[in-house]
Each structure stands twice: as C-alpha cells, then as structure tokens.
N, C-alpha and C positions, 0 to 999 in steps of 0.2 A: 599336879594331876588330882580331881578329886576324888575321895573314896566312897566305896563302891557300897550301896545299902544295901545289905543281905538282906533283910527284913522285907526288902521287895520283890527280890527274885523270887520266882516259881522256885522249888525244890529241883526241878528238873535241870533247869539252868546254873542253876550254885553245885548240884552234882558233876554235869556234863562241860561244865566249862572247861573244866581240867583233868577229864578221866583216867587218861593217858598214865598221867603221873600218878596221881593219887590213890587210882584203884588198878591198876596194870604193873604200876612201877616200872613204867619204860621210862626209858633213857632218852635222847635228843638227836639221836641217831642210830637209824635202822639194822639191825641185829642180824647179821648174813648169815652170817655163822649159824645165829638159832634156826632160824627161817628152813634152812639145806638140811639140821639134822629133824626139823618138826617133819619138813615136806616128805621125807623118808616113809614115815608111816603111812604120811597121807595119801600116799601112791596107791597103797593097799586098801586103805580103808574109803577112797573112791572109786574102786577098783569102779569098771564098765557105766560108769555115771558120767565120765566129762565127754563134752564130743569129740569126735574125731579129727574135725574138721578144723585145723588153725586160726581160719580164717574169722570164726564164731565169735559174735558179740557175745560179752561176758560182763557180768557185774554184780559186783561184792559188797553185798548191802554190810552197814555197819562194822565197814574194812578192816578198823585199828588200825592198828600197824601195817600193815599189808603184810602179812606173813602169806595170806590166801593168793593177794594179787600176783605177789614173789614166785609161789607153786606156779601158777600158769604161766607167766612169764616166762620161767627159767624152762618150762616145757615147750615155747613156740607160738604161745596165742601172744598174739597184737592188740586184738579191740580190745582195750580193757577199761573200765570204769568202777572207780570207786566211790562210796558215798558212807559220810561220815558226819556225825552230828558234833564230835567234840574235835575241838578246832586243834589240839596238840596231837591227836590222833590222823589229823588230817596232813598233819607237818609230815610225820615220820611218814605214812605212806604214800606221799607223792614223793619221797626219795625213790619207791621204786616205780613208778609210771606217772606222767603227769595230769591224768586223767583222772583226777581225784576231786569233787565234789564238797564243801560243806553245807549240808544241806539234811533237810528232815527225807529217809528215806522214802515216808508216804507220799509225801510231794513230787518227791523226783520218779518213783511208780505211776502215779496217777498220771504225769504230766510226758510220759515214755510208753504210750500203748503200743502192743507189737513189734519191740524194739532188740529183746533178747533174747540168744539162743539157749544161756543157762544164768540162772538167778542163784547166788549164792549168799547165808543168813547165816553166819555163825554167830549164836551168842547173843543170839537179837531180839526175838518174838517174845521171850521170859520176860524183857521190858518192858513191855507193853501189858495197858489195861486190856478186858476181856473186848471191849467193843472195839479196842484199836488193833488187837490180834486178827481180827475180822477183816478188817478194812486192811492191817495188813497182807493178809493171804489174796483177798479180793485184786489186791495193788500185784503183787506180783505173779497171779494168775493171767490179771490184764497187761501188764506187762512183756508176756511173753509172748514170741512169737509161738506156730503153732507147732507143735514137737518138740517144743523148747521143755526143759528141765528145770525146776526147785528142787535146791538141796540145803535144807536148815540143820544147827546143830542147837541143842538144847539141854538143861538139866532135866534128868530122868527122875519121876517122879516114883516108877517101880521100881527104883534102885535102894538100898539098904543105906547108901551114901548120898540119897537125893537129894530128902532134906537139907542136909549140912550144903550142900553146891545150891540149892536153892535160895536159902538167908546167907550166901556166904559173900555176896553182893549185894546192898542194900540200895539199889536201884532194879534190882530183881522184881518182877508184880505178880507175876503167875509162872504155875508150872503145871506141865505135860508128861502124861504117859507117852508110851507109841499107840494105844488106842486112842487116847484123845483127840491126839491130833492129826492123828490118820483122818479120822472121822471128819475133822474141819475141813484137811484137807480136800476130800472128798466131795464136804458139802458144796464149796466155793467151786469146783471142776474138775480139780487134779482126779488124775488115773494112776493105774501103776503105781501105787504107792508102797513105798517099800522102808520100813525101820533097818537100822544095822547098829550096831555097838560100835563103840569108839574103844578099841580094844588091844592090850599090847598084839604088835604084828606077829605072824609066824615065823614069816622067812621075811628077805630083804633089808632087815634094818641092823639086826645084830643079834649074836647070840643070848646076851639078856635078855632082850625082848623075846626071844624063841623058847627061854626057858621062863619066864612070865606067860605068855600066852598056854603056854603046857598047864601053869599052877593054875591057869586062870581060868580054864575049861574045868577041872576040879570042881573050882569053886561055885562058878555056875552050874554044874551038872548038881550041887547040894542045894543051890536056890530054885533050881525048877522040883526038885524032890518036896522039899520046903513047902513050895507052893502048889503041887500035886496034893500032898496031904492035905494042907490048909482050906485050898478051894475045891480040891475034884479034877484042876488044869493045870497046865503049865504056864498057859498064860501064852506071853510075846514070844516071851525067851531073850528079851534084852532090858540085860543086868547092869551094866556100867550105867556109871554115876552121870551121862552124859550120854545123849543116843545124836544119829542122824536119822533124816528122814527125807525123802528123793519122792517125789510125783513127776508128772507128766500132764503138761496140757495139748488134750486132742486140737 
C-alpha cells in the first residue's frame, strides 16, 4: 500500500482524518455506559429546548461519538441524522443509529433546506474560520424548518477558563462570547435567542453534582461582582468555560 504524503494534505485533513482517536481518545466502540451518565445532565441543561413531538426530524451536526444522537434516541425520537467529517468519528456513531453521514456539514446544510425540526452543534462553529461561521449559521438557518430550533455548544470566551478550552484543541479557529454570537445569530434570522451555562446540575444527577452546583453559584455570584466593579455590568451572567446557545427560526 503506498504511503501517504503529509506534505500534501490540507492541515485540515491530516487533522480530521483521525480525530476520534487522537484528539477525543475514544475507543472503537461506543461508550453506553458514558453516554447514560453524560445524558443525565443533559436532561437539565436542555431543559424546554427539545420538541416535544417524537416524531421531529433532528440532526447532529458534528455528532462524534454520538453521545447527543444516544440522548434522543434513548428519549424516543426516530428521525435522526448524523453528520460527521472524521471518518473514525462516523464509525463509533453509527453504532447507535444508522443514519450517520460522512460528509462536510456545510454541504449537507446547504443541500437540506427546510428539512429540520431541531439543528444540534456541539463543539463545532469554534472550528470554523470567521467567513465559514457565517455560512455556517446561514446553513443551518436555511436548514430549518420554520419553528424549528438551533442549539450550539461552544468555548466561552467570558469565561476565566476560556482561554485554556479555546487553544486546548488545536483545530480550534475562533471563539465566542454569548454576546457575539447571539448578535450573529440574530444577524442571519434566529429569534429567541437564549445563552445558558453548561453547568454542574442541581438536582437529578447526584448529590456531587448538587453540592458542586451550590459551590458553583458562589463562584459565579464573585465573577459577576468582579465584573460589576471592573465594567459598571454584570454582563451575560454565563461563566462556565463552555456555554449553549438556542435561537429560533420564525
């Protein structure tokens, strides 16, 4: 078999070829186990964002693993679509739905107008250059059916930890506050746009978590002090190292 010229790949491609492993450190088979105790939180920290409706086409942009596809799944929804650029990332999450995509999510946006009822980004738009952030948002604006929901997760750039989660993947291109990208949001169509923290749970997950979220209100009640003093505001008010962000196309 002959060997492979690095010297001509894009950076993108000698990155992405093998993400999975290299920069995820998954394993070759999908992680149940993690996935039930991840989704635990995630119940909370999607709270009133998924639809109601089972029946709702759904798709996970830049799926990984499918740890996201796994949440819905194991909650009842059927239509599901995954779309994934790196090919070992695409392995593991068609173990749990077969509807799994290799393919550039822009393409598969562009090429799906008014197809979905909620568009899900974790981990995703930070990859992207500024003009391709655009055209991404653009993509999954048109994408969506009309009442349909985007919900992205990202490194928080107003976070004390941003920084270090921003360089701490060197496929990382940019980063976002919850005003910035409220504001793109906005530009491109989205309504109802809403930030939340990604933040240990109250209740539902375990009493660690319960007494984390207690220390963890603390902490942020001294970061909005912080930045009362410093600017005159409090600002968002979301502090974790990592935020979501939810719009609405009318």
């Amino acid at each position: 078999m002959p060997s492979v010229d690095l010297t001509k790949m894009t950076y993108r491609d000698r990155l992405y070829a093998n993400y999975g492993h290299e920069f995820q450190d998954a394993g070759e088979q999908f992680d149940r186990e993690g996935a039930v105790r991840w989704g635990r939180a995630t119940v909370y920290q999607l709270r009133g964002w998924i639809p109601p409706k089972k029946e709702s086409r759904i798709l996970d942009l830049a799926c990984g693993a499918g740890r996201l596809l796994f949440f819905f799944s194991e909650r009842g929804y059927k239509n599901l679509t995954g779309v994934d650029i790196s090919p070992d990332q695409v392995a593991l999450a068609s173990q749990v739905t077969p509807d799994v995509r290799h393919e550039s999510v822009l393409d598969h946006l562009e090429s799906h107008p008014d197809s979905y009822d909620l568009i899900t980004g974790y981990d995703i738009i930070e990859h992207f250059h500024k003009d391709e952030a655009l055209r991404f948002l653009d993509g999954c604006h048109g994408a969506l059916r009309p009442g349909g929901r985007l919900i992205l997760q990202t490194p928080n750039a107003d976070s004390p930890w941003g920084t270090m989660h921003r360089y701490n993947d060197f496929t990382h291109e940019i980063c976002f506050s919850p005003n910035s990208l409220s504001r793109l949001m906005r530009l491109v169509g989205f309504s109802h746009i809403e930030p939340r923290e990604v933040s240990p749970v109250p209740f539902g997950n375990s009493i660690a978590s319960s007494v984390r979220y207690l220390i963890w209100q603390l902490i942020r009640a001294g970061l909005g002090i912080w930045n009362l003093a410093e600017t005159g505001t409090t600002g968002a008010g979301v502090w974790t190292r990592v935020f979501l962000m939810s719009g609405v196309k009318q």
